[in-house]
C-alpha positions, 0 to 999 in steps of 0.5 A, spaced: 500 500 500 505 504 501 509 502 495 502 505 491 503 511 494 509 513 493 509 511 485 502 515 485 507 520 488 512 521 483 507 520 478 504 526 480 510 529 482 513 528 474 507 530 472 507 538 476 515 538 474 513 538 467 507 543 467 512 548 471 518 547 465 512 548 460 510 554 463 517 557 464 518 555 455 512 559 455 513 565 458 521 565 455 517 564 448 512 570 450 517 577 447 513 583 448 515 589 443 518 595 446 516 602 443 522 604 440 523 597 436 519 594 431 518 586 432 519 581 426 518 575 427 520 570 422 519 563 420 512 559 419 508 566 420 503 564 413 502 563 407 505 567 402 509 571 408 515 572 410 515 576 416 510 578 421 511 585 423 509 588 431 510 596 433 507 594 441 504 589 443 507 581 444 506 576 440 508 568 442 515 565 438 514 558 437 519 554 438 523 550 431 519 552 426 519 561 429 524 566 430 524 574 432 529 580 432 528 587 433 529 593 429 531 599 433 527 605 431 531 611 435 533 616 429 539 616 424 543 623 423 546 623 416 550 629 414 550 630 407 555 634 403 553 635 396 558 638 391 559 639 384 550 638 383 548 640 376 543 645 376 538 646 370 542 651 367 549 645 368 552 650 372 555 645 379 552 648 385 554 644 393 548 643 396 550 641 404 544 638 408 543 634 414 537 628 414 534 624 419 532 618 417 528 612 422 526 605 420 518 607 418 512 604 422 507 604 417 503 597 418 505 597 409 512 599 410 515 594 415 514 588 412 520 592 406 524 593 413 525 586 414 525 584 408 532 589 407 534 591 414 533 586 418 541 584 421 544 592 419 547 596 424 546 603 424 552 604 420 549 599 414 543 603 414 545 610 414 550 608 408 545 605 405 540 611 406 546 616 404 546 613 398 539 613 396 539 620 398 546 622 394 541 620 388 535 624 389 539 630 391 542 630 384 535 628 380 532 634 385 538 640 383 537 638 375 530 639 375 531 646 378 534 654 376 539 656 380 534 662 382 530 658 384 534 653 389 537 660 393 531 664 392 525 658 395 528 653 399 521 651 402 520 648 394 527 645 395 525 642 401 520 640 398 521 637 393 527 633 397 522 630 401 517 628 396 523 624 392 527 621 397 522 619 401 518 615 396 526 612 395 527 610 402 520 607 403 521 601 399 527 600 403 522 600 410 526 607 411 522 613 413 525 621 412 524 626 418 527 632 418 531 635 413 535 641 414 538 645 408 544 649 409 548 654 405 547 653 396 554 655 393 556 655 387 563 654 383 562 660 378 560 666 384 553 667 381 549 665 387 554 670 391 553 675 386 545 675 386 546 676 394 551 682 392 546 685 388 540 684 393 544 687 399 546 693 394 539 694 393 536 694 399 542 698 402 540 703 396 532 703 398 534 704 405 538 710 404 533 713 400 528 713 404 533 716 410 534 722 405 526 722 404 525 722 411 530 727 414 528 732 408 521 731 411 523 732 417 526 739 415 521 742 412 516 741 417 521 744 422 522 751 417 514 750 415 513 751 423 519 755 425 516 760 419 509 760 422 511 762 428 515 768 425 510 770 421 505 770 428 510 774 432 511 779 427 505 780 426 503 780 433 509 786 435 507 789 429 500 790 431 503 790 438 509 796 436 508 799 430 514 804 431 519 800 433 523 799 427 529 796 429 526 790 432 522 790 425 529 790 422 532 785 427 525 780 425 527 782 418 534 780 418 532 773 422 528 771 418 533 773 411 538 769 416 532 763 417 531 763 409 539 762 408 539 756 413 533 754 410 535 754 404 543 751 405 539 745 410 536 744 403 541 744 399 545 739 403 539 734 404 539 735 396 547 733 396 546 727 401 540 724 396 545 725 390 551 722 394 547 716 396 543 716 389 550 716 386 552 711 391 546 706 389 548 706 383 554 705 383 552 698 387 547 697 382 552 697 376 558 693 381 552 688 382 550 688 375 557 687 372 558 682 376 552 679 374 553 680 366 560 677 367 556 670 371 551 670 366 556 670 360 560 665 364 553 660 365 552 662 357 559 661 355 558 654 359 552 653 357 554 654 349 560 649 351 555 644 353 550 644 347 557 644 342 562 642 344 560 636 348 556 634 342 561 634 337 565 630 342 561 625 343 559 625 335 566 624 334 567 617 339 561 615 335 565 615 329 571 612 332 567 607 335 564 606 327 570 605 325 573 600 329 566 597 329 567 596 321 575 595 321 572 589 326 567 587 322 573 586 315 577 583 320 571 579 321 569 578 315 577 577 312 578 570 317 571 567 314 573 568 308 579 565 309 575 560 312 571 559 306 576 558 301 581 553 307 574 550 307 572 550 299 580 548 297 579 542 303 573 540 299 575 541 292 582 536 294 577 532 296 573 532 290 580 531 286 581 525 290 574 522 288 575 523 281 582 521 281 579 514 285 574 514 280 578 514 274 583 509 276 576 505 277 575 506 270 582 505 268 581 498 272 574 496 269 577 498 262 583 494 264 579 488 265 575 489 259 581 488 254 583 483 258 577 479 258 577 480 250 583 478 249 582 472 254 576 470 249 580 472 242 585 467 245 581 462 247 577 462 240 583 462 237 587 455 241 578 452 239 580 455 231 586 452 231 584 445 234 577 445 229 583 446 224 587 440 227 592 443 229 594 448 224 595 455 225 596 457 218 589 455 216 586 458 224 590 465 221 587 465 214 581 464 217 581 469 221 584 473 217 577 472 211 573 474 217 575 479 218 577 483 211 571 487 209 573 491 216 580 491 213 577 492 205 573 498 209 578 501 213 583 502 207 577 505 202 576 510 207 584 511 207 585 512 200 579 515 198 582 521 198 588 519 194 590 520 187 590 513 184 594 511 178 594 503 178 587 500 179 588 492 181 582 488 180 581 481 184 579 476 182 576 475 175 569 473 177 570 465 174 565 460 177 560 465 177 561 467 183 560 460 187 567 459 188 567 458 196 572 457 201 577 455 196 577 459 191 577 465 197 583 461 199 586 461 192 585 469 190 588 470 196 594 467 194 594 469 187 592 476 188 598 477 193 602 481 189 596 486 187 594 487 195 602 487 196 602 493 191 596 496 193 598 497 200 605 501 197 600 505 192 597 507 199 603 507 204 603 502 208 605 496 210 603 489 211 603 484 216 608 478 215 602 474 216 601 475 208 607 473 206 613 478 201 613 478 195 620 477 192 624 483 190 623 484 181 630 487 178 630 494 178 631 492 170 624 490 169 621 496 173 620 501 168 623 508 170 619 513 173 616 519 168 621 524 167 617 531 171 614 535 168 617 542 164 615 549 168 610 553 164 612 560 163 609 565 167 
């Protein structure tokens, strides 16, 4: 019984230690986001997501399958020292600003932060945003007049905002605050419309100075000459006979008329020296400002030609190599074409010198094959004749005279013939046979002797020689012919 007890005991006990560790995994899983971090969790967090986003809140990792990291949302302070901006009339400005940057909250922009910041230390962040603000800073300055960067910061400003922000969105960034410093130029043209201001102010101050003190003493001389005027009036109505005191009052106003007329003289002289003064400021200042406008047009006109020009030039030369590439080109596959063409015609050759060697062969065999058969016919002629190859030559020899017979009346039809031979008389009326062949074969030697001579050829010995007739018997060859006169 005790024994039961202890094991329900432990059973118990496991069971309770094992709630407490799953309690404790649960509350070390359990991440609350502080208000200066943004939470990302990242892992299974669903579909066609790839990271959850809190700004506040908690929310329960799991473990295995989730994992969590923060991201600091305390402001960045970046220093940004443009130089050597194009402006919209190619003049280069240096626009010095600072910017305050801050990973964004917005719940549709967060999800970009994770995706590209996440694991970035400040460092790494505020180069990628100084990057992204060098670009739209130098969009901004090109689309906008000298004028109107020194003039309007507000619309600078503004349209700073507009396009680095947009940029830094798409990276989970957010712009807070940017603050523009002084706008310099390299050509002085900013300095000089300054200069030209601060002449013009100063001009308008010191003519309204002159106005106010040329006022002023007028009204005094207007008051002191009323005031005159009321006294002497009252001690002439008062002492009709004191005529040196008229003449004092007389001789006062006369010295009042020369003050007055000397404190409008000099307040004349103080306006034309500050008139002068304005001027001359006002020339100096528009001075400056021709030879800036004709620096910005020499530039300008420098850009719009010579820079083309330029360029046109290192297209013709980009052409031209261009074109003696494609000769080159063209050169090795020609060459290529003709190792090609001479390969093949070789290889031709070497077909058609094979082909005639068969040819050759072929012929070879076919002679051989004919005069193997003539041969054999021959030794069957020889043996049918019992053995006697004489009567085999005859016949073969009657077999073949009428191509003999045709060959030599193809010879000789061309040639003078002064000896006609006739052979055979025509005895037996024409039915001799084989003997009487035989017989004006024998007989008609000589004749065919002779008419081969007539023809200039000679026989074979198979026909047999005729004995040599002495030269007495053979009647002399006719004497030429005498030369007609011409």
């Amino acid at each position: 019984m005790n024994s039961v007890n202890m094991d329900l005991v432990y059973l118990l006990g496991g069971g309770a230690l094992l709630v407490f560790m799953a309690f404790l995994g649960f509350l070390t899983r359990y991440k609350r986001c502080p208000s200066d971090r943004v939470l990302v969790v990242y892992g299974r967090v669903g579909e066609g997501r790839s990271a959850r986003c809190m700004h506040g809140g908690a929310a329960f990792i799991w473990p295995v399958v989730q994992d969590f990291q923060f991201l600091d949302l305390r402001p960045m302070s970046i220093d940004i020292q443009l130089n050597n901006a194009l402006s919209k009339q190619n003049i280069r400005v240096s626009v010095p600003s600072t910017f305050t940057i801050g990973i964004t909250t917005d719940p549709d922009k967060m999800g970009n932060a994770a995706e590209r910041l996440l694991g970035f230390n400040n460092a790494q962040i505020t180069q990628l945003a100084k990057e992204i603000i060098f670009g739209q800073m130098r969009q901004v300055v090109a689309t906008m007049r000298i004028e109107e960067i020194n003039a309007d910061r507000d619309q600078l400003i503004i349209a700073i905002t507009n396009n680095v922000s947009t940029e830094l969105e798409k990276v989970g960034l957010r712009l807070i605050n940017v603050n523009i410093q002084d706008v310099t130029d390299e050509s002085g043209y900013i300095e000089a419309l300054g200069k030209e201001a601060s002449a013009k102010a100063i001009a308008d101050a010191k003519i309204k100075v002159a106005q106010a003190e040329r006022d002023s003493e007028i009204g005094k001389a207007i008051a002191d000459k009323e005031m005159t005027v009321s006294v002497a009036g009252a001690q002439a109505e008062a002492t009709q006979g004191k005529n040196t005191a008229q003449q004092q009052i007389a001789q006062s106003n006369a010295d009042l008329r020369i003050k007055q007329a000397e404190a409008a003289r000099t307040a004349q002289v103080a306006e034309n020296v500050a008139k002068a003064d304005v001027e001359k400021q006002t020339f100096d200042a528009e001075a400056k400002a021709q030879e800036a406008r004709a620096e910005m047009q020499r530039k300008q006109q420098y850009a719009e030609r010579v820079v083309p020009a330029e360029i046109a030039k290192q297209a013709v030369v980009v052409q031209s190599e261009a074109a003696a590439q494609q000769v080159t080109i063209a050169a090795e596959a020609e060459g290529k074409r003709n190792v090609i063409i001479q390969q093949a015609e070789a290889l031709a050759a070497e077909s058609e010198a094979k082909k005639i060697v068969a040819l050759k062969q072929a012929e070879a065999w076919g002679i051989k094959a004919v005069l193997e058969g003539r041969a054999e016919g021959f030794r069957e002629l020889v043996a049918a004749a019992g053995g006697n190859a004489s009567e085999a030559v005859v016949v073969l020899l009657a077999d073949q005279l009428p191509a003999m017979i045709d060959s030599q009346m193809k010879g000789i039809s061309n040639l003078k013939i002064d000896k006609v031979v006739v052979w055979g008389g025509g005895e037996g009326g024409g039915k001799g046979g084989i003997s009487h062949l035989l017989k004006d074969l024998i007989t008609g030697l000589p004749p065919v002797t002779d008419l081969a001579r007539a023809a200039g050829i000679e026989l074979p010995p198979v026909f047999g020689r005729v004995s040599e007739v002495s030269s007495e018997s053979t009647p002399p060859p006719p004497p030429p012919a005498p030369e007609q006169p011409k």
